[in-house]
PyMOL Python script that loads the backbone (N, CA, C, O; Angstrom):
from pymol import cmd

cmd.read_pdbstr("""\
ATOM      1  N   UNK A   1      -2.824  12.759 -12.846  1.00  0.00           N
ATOM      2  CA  UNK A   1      -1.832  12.930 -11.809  1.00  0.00           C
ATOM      3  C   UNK A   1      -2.036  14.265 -11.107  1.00  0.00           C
ATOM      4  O   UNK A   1      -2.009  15.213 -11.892  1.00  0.00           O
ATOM      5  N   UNK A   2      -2.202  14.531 -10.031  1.00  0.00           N
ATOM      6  CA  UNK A   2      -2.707  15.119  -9.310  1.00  0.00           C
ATOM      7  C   UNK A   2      -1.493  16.279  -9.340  1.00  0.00           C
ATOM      8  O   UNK A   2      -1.584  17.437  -9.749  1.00  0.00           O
ATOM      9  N   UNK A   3      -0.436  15.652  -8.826  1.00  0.00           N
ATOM     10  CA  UNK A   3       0.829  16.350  -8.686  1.00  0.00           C
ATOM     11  C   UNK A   3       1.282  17.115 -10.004  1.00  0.00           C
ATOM     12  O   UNK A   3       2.244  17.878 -10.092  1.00  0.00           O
ATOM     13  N   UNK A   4       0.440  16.777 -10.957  1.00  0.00           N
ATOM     14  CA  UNK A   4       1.285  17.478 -12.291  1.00  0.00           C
ATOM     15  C   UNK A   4       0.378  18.321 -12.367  1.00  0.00           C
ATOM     16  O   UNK A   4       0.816  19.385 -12.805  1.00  0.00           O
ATOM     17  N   UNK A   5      -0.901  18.343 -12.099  1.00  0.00           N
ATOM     18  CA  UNK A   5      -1.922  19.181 -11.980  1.00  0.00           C
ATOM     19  C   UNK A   5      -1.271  20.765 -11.123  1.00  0.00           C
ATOM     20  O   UNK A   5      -0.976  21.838 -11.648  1.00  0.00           O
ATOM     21  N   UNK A   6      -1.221  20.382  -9.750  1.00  0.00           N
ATOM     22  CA  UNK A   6      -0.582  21.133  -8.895  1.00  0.00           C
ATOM     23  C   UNK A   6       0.648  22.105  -9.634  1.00  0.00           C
ATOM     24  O   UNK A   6       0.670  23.321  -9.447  1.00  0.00           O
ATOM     25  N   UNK A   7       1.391  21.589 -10.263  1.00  0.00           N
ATOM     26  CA  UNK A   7       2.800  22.156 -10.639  1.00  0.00           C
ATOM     27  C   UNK A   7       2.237  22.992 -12.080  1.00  0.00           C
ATOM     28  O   UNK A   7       2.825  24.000 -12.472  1.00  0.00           O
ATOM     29  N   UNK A   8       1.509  22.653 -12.512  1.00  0.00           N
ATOM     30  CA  UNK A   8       1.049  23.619 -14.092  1.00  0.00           C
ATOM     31  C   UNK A   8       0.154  24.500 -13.309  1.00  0.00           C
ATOM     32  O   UNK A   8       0.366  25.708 -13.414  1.00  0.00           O
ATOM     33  N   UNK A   9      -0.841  24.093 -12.518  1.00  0.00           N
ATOM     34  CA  UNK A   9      -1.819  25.591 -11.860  1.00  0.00           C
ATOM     35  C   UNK A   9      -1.607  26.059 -10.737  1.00  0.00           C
ATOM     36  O   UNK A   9      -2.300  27.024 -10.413  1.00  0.00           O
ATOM     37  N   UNK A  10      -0.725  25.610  -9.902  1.00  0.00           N
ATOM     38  CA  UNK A  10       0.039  26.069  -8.561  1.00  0.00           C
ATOM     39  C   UNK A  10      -1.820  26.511  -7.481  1.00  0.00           C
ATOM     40  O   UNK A  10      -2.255  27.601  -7.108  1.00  0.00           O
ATOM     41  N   UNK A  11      -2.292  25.368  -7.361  1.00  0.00           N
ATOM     42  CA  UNK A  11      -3.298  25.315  -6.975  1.00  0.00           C
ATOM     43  C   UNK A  11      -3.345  23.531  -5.865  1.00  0.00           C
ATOM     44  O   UNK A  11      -3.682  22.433  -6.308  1.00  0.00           O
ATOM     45  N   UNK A  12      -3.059  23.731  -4.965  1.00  0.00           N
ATOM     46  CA  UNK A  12      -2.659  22.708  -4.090  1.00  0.00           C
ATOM     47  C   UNK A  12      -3.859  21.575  -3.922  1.00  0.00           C
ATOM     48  O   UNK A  12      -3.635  20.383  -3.710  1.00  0.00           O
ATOM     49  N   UNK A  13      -4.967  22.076  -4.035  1.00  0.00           N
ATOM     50  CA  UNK A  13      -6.130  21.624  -3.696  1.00  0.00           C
ATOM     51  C   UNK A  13      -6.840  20.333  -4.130  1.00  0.00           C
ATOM     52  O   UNK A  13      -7.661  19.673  -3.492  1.00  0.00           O
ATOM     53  N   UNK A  14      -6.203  20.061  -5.693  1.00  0.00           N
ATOM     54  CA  UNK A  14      -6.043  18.268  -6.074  1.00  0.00           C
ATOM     55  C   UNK A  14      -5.053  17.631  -5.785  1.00  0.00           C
ATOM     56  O   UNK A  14      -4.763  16.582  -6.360  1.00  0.00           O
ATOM     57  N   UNK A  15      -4.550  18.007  -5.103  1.00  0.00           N
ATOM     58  CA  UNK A  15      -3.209  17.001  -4.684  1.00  0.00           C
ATOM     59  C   UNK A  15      -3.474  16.998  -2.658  1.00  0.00           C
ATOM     60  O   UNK A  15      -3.075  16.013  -2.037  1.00  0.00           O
ATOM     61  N   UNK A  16      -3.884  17.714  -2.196  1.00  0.00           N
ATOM     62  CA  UNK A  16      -4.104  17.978  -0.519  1.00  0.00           C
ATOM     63  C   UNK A  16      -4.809  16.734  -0.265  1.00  0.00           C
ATOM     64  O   UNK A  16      -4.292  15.715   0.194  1.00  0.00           O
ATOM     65  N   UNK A  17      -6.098  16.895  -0.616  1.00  0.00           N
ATOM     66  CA  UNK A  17      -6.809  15.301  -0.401  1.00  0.00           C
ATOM     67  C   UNK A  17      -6.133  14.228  -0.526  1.00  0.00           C
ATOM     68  O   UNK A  17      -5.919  13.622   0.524  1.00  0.00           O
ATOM     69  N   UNK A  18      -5.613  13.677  -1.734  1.00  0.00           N
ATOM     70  CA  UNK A  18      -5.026  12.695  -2.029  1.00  0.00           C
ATOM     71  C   UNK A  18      -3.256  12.732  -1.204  1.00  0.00           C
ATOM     72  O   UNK A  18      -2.753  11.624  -1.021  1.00  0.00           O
ATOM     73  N   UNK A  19      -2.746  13.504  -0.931  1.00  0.00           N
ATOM     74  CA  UNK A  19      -1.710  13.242   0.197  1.00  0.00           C
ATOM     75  C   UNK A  19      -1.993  13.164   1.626  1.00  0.00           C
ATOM     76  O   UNK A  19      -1.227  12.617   2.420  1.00  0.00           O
ATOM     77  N   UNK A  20      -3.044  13.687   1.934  1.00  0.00           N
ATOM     78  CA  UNK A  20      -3.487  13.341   3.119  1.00  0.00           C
ATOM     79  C   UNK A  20      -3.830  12.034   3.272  1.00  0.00           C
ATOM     80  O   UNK A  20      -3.575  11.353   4.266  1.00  0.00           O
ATOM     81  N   UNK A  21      -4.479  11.634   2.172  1.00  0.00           N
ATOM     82  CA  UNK A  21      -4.973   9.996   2.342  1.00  0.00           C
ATOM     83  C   UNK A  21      -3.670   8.845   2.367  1.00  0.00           C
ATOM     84  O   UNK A  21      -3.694   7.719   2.863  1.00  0.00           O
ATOM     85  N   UNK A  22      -2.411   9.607   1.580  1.00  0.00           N
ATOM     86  CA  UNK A  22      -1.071   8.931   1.450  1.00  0.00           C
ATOM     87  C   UNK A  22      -0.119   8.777   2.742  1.00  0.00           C
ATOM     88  O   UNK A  22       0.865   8.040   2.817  1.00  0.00           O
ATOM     89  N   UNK A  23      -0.581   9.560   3.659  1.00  0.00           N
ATOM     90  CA  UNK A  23       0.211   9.998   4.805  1.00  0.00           C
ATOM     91  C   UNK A  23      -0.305   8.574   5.941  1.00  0.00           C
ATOM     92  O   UNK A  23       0.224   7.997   6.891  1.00  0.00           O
ATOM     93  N   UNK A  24      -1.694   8.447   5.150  1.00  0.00           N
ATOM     94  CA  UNK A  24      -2.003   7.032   6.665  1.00  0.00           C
ATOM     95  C   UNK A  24      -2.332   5.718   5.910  1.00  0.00           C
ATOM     96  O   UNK A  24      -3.023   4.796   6.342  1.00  0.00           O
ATOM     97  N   UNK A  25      -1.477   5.822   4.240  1.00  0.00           N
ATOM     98  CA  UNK A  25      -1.247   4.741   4.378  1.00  0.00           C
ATOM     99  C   UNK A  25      -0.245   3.953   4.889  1.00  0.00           C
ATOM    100  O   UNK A  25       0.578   4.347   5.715  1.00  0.00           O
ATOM    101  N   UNK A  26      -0.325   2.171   4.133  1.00  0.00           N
ATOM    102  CA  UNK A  26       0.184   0.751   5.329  1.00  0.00           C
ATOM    103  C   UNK A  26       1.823   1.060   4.829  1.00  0.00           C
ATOM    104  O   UNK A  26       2.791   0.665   5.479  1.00  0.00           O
ATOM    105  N   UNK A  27       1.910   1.735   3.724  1.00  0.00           N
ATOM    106  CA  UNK A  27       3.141   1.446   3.169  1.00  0.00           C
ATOM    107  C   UNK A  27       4.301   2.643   3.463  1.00  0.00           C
ATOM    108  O   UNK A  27       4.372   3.715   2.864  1.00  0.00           O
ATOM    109  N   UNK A  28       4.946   2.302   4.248  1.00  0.00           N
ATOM    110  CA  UNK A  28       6.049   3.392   4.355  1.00  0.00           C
ATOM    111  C   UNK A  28       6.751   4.438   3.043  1.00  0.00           C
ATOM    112  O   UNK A  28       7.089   5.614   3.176  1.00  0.00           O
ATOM    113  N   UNK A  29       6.801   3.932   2.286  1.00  0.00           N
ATOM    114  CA  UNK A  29       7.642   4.279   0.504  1.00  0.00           C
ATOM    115  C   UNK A  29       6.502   5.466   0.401  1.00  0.00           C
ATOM    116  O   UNK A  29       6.734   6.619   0.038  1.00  0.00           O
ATOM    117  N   UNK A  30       5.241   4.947   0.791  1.00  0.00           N
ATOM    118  CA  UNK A  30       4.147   6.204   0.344  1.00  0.00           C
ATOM    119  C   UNK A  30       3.881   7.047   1.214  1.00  0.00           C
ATOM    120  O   UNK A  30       3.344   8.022   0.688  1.00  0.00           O
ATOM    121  N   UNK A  31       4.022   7.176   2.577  1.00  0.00           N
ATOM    122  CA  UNK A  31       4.381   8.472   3.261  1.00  0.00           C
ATOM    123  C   UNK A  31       5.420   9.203   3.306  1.00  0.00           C
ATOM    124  O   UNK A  31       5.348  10.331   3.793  1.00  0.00           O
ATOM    125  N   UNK A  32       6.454   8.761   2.862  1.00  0.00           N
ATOM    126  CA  UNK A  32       7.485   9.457   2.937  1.00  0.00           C
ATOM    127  C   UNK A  32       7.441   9.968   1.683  1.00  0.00           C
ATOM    128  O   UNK A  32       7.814  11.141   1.714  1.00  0.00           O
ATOM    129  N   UNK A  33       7.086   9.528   0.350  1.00  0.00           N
ATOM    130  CA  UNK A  33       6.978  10.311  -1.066  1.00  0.00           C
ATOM    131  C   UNK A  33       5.621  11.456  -0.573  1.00  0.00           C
ATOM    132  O   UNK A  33       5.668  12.686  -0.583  1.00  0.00           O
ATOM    133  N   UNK A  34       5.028  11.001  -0.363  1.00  0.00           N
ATOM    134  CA  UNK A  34       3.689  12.264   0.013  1.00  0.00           C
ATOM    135  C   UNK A  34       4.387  12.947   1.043  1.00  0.00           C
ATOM    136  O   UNK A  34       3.896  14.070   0.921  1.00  0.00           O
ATOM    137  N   UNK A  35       5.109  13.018   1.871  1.00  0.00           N
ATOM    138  CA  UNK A  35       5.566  14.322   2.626  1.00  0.00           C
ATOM    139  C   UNK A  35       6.578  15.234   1.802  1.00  0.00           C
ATOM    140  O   UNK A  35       6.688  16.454   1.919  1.00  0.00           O
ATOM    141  N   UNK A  36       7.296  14.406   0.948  1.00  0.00           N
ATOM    142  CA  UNK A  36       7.731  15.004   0.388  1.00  0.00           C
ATOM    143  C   UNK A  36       7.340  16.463  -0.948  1.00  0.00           C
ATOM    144  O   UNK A  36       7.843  17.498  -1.387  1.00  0.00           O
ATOM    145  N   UNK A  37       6.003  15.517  -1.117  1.00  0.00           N
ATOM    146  CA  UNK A  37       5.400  16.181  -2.034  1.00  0.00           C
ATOM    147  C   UNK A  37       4.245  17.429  -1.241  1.00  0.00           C
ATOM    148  O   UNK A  37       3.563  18.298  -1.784  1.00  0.00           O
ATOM    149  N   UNK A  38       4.375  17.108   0.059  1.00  0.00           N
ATOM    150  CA  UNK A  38       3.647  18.105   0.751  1.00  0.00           C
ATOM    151  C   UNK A  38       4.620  19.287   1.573  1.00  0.00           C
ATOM    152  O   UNK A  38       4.186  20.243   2.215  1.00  0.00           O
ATOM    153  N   UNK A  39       5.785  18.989   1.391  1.00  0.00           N
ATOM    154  CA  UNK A  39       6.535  19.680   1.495  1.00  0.00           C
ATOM    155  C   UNK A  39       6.779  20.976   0.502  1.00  0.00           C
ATOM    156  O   UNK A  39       6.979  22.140   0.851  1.00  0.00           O
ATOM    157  N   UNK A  40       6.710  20.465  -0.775  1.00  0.00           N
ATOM    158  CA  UNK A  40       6.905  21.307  -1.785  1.00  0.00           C
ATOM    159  C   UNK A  40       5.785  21.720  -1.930  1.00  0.00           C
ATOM    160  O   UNK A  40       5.877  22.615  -2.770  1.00  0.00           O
ATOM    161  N   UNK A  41       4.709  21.610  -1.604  1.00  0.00           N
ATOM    162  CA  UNK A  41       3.535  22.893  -1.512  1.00  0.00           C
ATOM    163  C   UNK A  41       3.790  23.751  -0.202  1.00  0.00           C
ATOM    164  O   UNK A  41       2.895  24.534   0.116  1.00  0.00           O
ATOM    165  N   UNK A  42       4.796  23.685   0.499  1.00  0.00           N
ATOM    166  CA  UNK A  42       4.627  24.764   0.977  1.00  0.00           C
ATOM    167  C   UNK A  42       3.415  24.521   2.066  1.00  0.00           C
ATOM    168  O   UNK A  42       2.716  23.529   2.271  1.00  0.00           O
ATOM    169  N   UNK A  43       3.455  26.363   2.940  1.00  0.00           N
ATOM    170  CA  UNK A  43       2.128  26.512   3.829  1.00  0.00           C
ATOM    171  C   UNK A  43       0.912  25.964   3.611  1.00  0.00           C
ATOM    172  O   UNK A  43       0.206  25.677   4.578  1.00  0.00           O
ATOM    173  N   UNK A  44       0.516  25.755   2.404  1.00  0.00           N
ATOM    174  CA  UNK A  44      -0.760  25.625   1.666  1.00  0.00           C
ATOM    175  C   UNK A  44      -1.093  23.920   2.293  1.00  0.00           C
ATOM    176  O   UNK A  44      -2.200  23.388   2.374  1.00  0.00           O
ATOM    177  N   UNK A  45       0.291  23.309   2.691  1.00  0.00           N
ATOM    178  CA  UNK A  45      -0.248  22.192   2.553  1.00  0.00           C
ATOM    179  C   UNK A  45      -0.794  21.694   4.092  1.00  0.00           C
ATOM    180  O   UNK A  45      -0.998  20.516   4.385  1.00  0.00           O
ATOM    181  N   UNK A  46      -1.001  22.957   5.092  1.00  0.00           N
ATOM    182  CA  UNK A  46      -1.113  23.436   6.451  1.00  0.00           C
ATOM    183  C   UNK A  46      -1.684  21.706   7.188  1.00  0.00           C
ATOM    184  O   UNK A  46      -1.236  20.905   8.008  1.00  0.00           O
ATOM    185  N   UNK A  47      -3.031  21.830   6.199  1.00  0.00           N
ATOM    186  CA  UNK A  47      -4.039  20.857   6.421  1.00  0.00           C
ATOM    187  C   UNK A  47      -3.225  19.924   6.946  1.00  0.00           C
ATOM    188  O   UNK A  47      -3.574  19.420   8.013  1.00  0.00           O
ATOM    189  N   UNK A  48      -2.335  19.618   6.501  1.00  0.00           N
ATOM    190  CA  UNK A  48      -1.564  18.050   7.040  1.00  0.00           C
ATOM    191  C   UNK A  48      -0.735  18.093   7.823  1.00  0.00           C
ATOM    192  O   UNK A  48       0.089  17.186   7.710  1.00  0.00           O
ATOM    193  N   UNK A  49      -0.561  18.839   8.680  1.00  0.00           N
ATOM    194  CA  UNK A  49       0.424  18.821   9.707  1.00  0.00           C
ATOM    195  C   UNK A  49       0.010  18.372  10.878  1.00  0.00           C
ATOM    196  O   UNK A  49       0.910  18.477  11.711  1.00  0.00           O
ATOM    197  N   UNK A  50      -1.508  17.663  11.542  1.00  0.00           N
ATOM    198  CA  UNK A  50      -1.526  16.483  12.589  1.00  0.00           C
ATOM    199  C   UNK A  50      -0.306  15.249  11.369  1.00  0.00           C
ATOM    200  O   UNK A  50       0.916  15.119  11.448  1.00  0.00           O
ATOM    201  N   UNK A  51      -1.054  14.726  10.613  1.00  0.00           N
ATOM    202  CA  UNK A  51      -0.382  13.777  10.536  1.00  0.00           C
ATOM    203  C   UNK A  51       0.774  13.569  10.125  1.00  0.00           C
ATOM    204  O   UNK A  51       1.241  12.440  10.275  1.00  0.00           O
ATOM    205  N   UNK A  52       1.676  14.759   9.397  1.00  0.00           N
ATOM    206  CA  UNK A  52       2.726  14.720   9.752  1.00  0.00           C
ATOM    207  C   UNK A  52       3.427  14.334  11.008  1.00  0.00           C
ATOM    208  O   UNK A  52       4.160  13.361  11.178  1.00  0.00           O
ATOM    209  N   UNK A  53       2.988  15.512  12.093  1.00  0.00           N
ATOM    210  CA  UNK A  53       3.354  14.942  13.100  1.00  0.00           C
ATOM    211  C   UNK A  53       3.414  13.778  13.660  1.00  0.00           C
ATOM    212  O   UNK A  53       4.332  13.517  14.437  1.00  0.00           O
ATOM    213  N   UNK A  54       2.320  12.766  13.320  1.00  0.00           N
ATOM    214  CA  UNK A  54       2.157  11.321  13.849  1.00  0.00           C
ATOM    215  C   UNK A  54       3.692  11.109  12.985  1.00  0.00           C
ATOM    216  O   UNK A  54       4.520  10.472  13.637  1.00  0.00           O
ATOM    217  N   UNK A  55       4.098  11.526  11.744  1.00  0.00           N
ATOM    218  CA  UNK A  55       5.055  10.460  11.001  1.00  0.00           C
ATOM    219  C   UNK A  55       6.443  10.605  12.064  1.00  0.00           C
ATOM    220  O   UNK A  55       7.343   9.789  12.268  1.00  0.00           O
ATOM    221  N   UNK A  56       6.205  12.103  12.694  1.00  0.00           N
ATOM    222  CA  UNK A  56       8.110  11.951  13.233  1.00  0.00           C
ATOM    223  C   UNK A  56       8.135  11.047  14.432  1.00  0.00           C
ATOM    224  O   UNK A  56       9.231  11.101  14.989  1.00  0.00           O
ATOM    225  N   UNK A  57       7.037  10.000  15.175  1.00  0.00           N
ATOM    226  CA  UNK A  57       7.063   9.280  16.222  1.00  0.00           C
ATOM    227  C   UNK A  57       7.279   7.787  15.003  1.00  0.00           C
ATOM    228  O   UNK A  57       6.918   6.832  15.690  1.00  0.00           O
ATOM    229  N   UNK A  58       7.542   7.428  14.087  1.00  0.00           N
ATOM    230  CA  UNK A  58       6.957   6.403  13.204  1.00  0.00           C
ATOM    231  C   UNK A  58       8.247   5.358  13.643  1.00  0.00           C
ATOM    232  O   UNK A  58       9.306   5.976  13.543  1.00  0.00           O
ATOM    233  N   UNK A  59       8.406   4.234  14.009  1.00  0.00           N
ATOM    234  CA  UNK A  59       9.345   3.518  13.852  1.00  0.00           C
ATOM    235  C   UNK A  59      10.669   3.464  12.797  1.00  0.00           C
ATOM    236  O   UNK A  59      11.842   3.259  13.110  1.00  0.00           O
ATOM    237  N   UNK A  60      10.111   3.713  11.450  1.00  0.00           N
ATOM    238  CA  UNK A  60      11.126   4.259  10.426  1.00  0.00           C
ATOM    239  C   UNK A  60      11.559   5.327  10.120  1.00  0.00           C
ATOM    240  O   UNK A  60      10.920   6.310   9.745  1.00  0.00           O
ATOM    241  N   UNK A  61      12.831   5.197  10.277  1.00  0.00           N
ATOM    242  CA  UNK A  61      14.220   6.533   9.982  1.00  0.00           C
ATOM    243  C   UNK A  61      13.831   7.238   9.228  1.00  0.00           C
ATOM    244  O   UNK A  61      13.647   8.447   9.371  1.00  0.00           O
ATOM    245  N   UNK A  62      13.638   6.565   8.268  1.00  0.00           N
ATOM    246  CA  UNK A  62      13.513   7.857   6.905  1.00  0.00           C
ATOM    247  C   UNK A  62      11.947   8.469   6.510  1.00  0.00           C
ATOM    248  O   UNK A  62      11.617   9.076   5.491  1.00  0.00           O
ATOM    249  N   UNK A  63      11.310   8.175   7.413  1.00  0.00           N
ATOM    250  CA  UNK A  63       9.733   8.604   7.400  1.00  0.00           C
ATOM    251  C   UNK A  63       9.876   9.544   8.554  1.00  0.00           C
ATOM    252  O   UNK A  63       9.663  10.716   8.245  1.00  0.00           O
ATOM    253  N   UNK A  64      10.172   9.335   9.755  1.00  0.00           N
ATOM    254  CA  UNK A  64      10.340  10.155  10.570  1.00  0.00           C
ATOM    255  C   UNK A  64      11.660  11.707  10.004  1.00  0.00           C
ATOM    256  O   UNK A  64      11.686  12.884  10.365  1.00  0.00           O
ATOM    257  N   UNK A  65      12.371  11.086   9.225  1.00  0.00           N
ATOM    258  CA  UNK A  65      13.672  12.262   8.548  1.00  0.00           C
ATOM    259  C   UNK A  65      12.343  13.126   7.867  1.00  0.00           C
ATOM    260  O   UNK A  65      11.989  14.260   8.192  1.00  0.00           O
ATOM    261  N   UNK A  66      11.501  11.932   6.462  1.00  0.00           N
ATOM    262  CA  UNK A  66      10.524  13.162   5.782  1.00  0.00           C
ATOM    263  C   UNK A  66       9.726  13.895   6.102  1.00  0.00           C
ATOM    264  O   UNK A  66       9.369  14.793   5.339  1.00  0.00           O
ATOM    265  N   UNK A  67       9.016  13.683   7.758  1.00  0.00           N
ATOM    266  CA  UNK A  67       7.713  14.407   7.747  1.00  0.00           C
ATOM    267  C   UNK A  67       8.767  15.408   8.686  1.00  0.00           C
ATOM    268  O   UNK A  67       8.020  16.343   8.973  1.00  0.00           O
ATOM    269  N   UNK A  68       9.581  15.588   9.067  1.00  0.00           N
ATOM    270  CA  UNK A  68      10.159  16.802   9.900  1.00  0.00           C
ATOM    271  C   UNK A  68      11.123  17.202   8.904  1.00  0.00           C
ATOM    272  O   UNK A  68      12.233  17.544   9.312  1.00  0.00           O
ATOM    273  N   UNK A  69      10.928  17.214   7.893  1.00  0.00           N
ATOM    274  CA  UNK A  69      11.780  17.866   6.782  1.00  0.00           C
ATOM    275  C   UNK A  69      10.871  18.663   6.279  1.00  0.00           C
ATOM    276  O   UNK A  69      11.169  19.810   5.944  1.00  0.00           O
ATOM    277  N   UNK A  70       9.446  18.100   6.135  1.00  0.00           N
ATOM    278  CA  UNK A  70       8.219  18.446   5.531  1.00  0.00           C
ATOM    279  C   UNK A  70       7.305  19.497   6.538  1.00  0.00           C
ATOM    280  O   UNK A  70       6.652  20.403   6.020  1.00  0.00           O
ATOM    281  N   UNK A  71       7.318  19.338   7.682  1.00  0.00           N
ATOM    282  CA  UNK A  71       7.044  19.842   8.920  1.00  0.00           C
ATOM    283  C   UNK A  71       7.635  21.236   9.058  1.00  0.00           C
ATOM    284  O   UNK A  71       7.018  22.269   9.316  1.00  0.00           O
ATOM    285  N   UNK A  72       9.465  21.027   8.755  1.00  0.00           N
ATOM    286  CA  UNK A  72      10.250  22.624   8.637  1.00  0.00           C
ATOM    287  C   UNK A  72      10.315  23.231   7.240  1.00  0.00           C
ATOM    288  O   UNK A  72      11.187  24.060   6.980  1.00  0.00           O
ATOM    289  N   UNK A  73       9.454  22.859   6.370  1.00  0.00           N
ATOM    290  CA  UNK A  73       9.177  23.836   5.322  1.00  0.00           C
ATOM    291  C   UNK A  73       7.472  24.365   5.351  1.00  0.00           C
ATOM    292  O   UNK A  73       7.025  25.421   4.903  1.00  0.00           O
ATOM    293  N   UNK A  74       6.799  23.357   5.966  1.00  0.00           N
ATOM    294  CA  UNK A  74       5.408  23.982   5.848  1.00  0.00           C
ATOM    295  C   UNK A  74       4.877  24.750   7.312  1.00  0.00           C
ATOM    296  O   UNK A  74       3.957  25.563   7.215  1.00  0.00           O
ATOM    297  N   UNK A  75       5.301  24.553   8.258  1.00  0.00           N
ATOM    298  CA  UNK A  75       5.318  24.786   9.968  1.00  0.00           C
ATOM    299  C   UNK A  75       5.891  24.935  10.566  1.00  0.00           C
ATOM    300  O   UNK A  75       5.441  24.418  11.588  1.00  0.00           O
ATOM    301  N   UNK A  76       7.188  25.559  10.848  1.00  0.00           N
ATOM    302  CA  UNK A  76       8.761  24.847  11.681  1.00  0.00           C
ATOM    303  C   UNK A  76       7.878  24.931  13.278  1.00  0.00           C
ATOM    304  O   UNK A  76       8.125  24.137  14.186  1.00  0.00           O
ATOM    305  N   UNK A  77       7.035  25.826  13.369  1.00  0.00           N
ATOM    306  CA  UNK A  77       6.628  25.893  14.960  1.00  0.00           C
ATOM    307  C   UNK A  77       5.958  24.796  15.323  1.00  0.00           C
ATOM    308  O   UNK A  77       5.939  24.566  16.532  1.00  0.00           O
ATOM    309  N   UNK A  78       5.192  23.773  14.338  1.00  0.00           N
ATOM    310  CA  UNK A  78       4.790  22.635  15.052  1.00  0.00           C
ATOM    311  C   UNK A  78       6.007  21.262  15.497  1.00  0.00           C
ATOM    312  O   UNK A  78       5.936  20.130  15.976  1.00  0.00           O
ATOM    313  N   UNK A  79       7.004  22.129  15.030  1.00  0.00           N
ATOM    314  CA  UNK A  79       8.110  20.848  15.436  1.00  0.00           C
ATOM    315  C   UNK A  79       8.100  20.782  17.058  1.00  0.00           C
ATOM    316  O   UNK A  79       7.950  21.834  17.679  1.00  0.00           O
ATOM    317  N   UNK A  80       8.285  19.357  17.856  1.00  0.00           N
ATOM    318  CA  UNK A  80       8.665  19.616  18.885  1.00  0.00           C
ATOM    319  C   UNK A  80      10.275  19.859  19.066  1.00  0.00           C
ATOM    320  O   UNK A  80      11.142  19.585  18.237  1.00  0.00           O
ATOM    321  N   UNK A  81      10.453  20.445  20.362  1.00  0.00           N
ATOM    322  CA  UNK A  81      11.768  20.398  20.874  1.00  0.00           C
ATOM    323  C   UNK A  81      12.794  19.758  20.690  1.00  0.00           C
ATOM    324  O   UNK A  81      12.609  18.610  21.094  1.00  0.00           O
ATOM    325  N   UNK A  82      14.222  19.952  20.116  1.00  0.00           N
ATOM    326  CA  UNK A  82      15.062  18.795  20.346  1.00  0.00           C
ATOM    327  C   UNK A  82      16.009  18.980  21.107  1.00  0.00           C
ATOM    328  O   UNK A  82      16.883  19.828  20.927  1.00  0.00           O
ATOM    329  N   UNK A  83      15.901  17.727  22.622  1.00  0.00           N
ATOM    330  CA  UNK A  83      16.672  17.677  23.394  1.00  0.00           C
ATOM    331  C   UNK A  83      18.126  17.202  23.346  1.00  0.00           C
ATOM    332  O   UNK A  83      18.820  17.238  24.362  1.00  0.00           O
TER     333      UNK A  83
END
""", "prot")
cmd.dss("prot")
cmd.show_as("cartoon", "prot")
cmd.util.cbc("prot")
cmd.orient("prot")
C-alpha cells in the first residue's frame, strides 16, 4: 500500500505515480479518494494539479467538491475565480 508507505516515511514519491494514474481513472469513487489522498500530501503532491484541475469541470458534485478541496491545500493559486 503505497499510502501506508507515504505516512511511515513521509516521502510522497510511491504514492504520486499511483494517484496520478487514479485521478484519470473511469470510476468516480477513485478520483475523488485519490484527491483526497493528494491532498494530504500537501505541496509535494504539486505534480497533480493539471489534473486536478480537469476534476473541478467533472460533471460530478462531489469530485468537483474533492479536487478544489485538494487544489486549496496543495495550490490555492491554481484555483480559478469564483464568480
Amino acid at each position: 500500500m503505497a499510502s501506508l508507505d507515504w505516512e511511515k516515511t513521509g516521502d510522497p514519491a510511491s504514492l504520486l505515480g499511483m494517484a496520478t494514474e487514479g485521478l484519470t481513472s473511469t470510476n468516480s469513487a477513485t478520483r475523488q479518494i485519490t484527491a483526497i489522498l493528494l491532498a494530504r500530501i500537501g505541496n509535494a503532491a504539486r505534480p497533480a494539479v493539471p489534473a486536478l484541475k480537469d476534476g473541478l469541470w467533472n460533471s460530478d458534485v462531489y469530485e468537483r467538491q474533492m479536487a478544489g478541496e485538494a487544489l486549496q491545500k496543495i495550490a490555492p493559486e491554481e484555483l480559478p475565480p469564483v464568480r
